[in-house]
C-alpha positions in Angstrom: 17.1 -23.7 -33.5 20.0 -25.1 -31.5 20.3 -21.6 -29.5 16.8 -21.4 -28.3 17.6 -25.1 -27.2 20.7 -23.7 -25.3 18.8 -21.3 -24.1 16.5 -23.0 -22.7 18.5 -25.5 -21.0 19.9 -22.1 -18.8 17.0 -21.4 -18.1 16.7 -24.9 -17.4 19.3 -25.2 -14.7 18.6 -22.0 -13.3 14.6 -22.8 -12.7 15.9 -26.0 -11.5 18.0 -24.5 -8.5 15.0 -21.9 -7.8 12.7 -24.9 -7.1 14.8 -26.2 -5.5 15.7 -23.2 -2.9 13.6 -23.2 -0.2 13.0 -24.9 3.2 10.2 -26.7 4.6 8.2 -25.2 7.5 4.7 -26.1 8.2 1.5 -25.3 5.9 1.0 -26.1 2.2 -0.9 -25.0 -0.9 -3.6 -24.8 1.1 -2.7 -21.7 3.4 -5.5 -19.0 2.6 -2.5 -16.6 2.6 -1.6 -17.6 -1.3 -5.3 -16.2 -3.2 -3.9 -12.6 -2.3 -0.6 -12.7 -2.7 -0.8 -14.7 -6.3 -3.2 -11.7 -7.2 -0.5 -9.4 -5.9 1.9 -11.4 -8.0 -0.3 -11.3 -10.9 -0.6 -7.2 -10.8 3.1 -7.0 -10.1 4.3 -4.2 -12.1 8.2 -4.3 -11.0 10.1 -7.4 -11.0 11.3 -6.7 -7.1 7.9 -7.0 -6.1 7.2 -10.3 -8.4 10.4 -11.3 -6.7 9.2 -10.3 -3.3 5.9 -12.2 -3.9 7.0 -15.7 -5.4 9.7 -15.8 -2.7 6.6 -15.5 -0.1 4.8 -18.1 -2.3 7.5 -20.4 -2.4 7.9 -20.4 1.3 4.2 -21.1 2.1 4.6 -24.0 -0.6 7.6 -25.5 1.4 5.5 -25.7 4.5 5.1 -29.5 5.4 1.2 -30.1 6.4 0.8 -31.4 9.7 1.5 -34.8 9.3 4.6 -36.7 11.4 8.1 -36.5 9.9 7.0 -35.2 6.3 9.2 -31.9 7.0 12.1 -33.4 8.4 11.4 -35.8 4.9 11.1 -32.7 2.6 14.5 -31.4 4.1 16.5 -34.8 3.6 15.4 -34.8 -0.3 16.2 -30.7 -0.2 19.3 -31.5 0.8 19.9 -34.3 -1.1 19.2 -32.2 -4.2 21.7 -29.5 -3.3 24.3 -31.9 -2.9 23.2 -33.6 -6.5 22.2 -37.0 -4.6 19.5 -37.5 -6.8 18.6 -41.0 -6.3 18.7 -39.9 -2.3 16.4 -37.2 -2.9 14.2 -39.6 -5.3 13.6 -42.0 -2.2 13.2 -39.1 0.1 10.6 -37.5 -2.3 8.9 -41.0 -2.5 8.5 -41.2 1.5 7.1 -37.5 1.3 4.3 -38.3 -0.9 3.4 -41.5 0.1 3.4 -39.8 3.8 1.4 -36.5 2.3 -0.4 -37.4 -0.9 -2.3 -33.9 -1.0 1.3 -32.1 -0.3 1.6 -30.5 -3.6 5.4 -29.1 -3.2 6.2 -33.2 -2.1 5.0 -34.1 -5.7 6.7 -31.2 -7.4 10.4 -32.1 -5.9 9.5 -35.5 -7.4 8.9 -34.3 -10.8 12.1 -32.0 -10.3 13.8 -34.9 -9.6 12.5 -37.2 -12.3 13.5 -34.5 -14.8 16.8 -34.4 -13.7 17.0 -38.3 -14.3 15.6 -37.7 -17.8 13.0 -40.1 -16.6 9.7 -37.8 -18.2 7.0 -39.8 -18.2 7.2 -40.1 -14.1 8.0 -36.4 -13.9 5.1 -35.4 -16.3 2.8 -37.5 -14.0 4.4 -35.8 -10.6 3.7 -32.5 -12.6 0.2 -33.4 -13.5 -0.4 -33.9 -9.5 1.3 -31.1 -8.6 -1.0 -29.0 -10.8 -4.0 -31.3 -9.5 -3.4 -29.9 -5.8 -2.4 -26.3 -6.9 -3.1 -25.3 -10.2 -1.8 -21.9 -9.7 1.8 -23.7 -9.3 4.0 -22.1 -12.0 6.6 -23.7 -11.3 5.1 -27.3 -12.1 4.3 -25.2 -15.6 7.4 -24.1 -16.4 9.2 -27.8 -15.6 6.2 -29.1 -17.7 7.2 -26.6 -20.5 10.7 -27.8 -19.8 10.3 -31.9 -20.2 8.1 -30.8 -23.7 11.4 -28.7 -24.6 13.3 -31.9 -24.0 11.0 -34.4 -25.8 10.8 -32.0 -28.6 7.0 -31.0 -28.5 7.2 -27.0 -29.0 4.0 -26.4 -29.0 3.0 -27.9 -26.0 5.9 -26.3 -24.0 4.8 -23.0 -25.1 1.2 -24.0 -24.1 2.7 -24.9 -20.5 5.0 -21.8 -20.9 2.1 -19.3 -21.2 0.3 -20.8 -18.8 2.9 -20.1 -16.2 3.4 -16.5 -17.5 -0.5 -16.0 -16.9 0.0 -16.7 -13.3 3.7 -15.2 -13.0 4.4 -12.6 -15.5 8.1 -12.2 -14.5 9.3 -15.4 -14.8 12.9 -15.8 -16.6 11.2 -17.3 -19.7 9.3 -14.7 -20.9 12.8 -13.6 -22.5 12.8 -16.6 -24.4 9.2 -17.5 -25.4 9.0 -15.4 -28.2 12.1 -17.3 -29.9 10.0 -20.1 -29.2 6.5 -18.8 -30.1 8.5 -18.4 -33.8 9.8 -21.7 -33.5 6.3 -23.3 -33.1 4.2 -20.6 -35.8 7.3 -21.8 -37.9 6.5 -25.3 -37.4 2.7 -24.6 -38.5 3.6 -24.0 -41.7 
């Protein structure tokens, strides 16, 4: 059980620097561009072209909506993240959704950063908005399949796990969900 722990907590880190990745611009979750290309990402075949696709996703997702300040806000708490300045990028991430309550990608920095400060009941609450304003968000999924990993429910971070598989089928934990899947049938028992 302790590897598919480890494992997980790679997968972990690694989903937490993809989230973390991109730069803000100026749209949102809203951008009619996203209902084709999240049907091109769920037909994907190849993992280039799911690569291709989420990186286009991710980018409309970074886009500020047009409301004063909120990108040059998203960019301070970006940055603040790369540099590991959580507690900056906690107050930055504040500002943004107080500025942008309907900004989905402000609320899903938040819960990034909440995680990272082992503080889950504020990130499961970020993630629950995050999913409120774009339901479609699998990265909000897989953090919430995450902070269940770290409070030890199993069978609600494969629920969470699945669910972001559904909407992106290449995601780096479908290598380890079966481990998990056992885990959880094994609990059942």
């Amino acid at each position: 059980m302790n590897g598919i722990l480890l494992k997980f907590r790679r997968l972990a880190v690694a989903l937490v620097f993809l989230l973390g990745a991109a730069n803000a611009s100026q749209a949102d979750q809203t951008d009619p561009r996203l209902d084709a290309l999240f049907e091109k990402l769920r037909i994907a075949e190849v993992f280039s072209i799911a690569h291709a696709t989420e990186q286009q996703i991710w980018i409309i997702w970074h886009e500020a909506p047009e409301i004063p300040e909120v990108a040059e806000i998203m960019e301070d708490g970006l940055q603040a993240m790369r540099e590991s300045r959580l507690g900056d990028a906690l107050e930055a991430f504040d500002k943004a959704v107080r500025r942008a309550p309907t900004f989905a990608e402000a609320w899903n920095k938040r819960a990034t950063i909440n995680f990272l400060l082992a503080d889950y009941p504020a990130s499961i609450a970020d993630v629950r908005q995050t999913l409120a304003l774009e339901p479609r968000h699998f990265g909000a999924l897989s953090g919430l399949g995450l902070i269940n990993l770290k409070l030890d429910r199993k069978a609600d971070a494969l629920a969470a796990f699945e669910a972001a598989l559904e909407i992106h089928p290449f995601l780096p934990v479908r290598f380890e969900i079966d481990a998990l899947r056992k885990a959880v049938e094994g609990e059942k028992i």
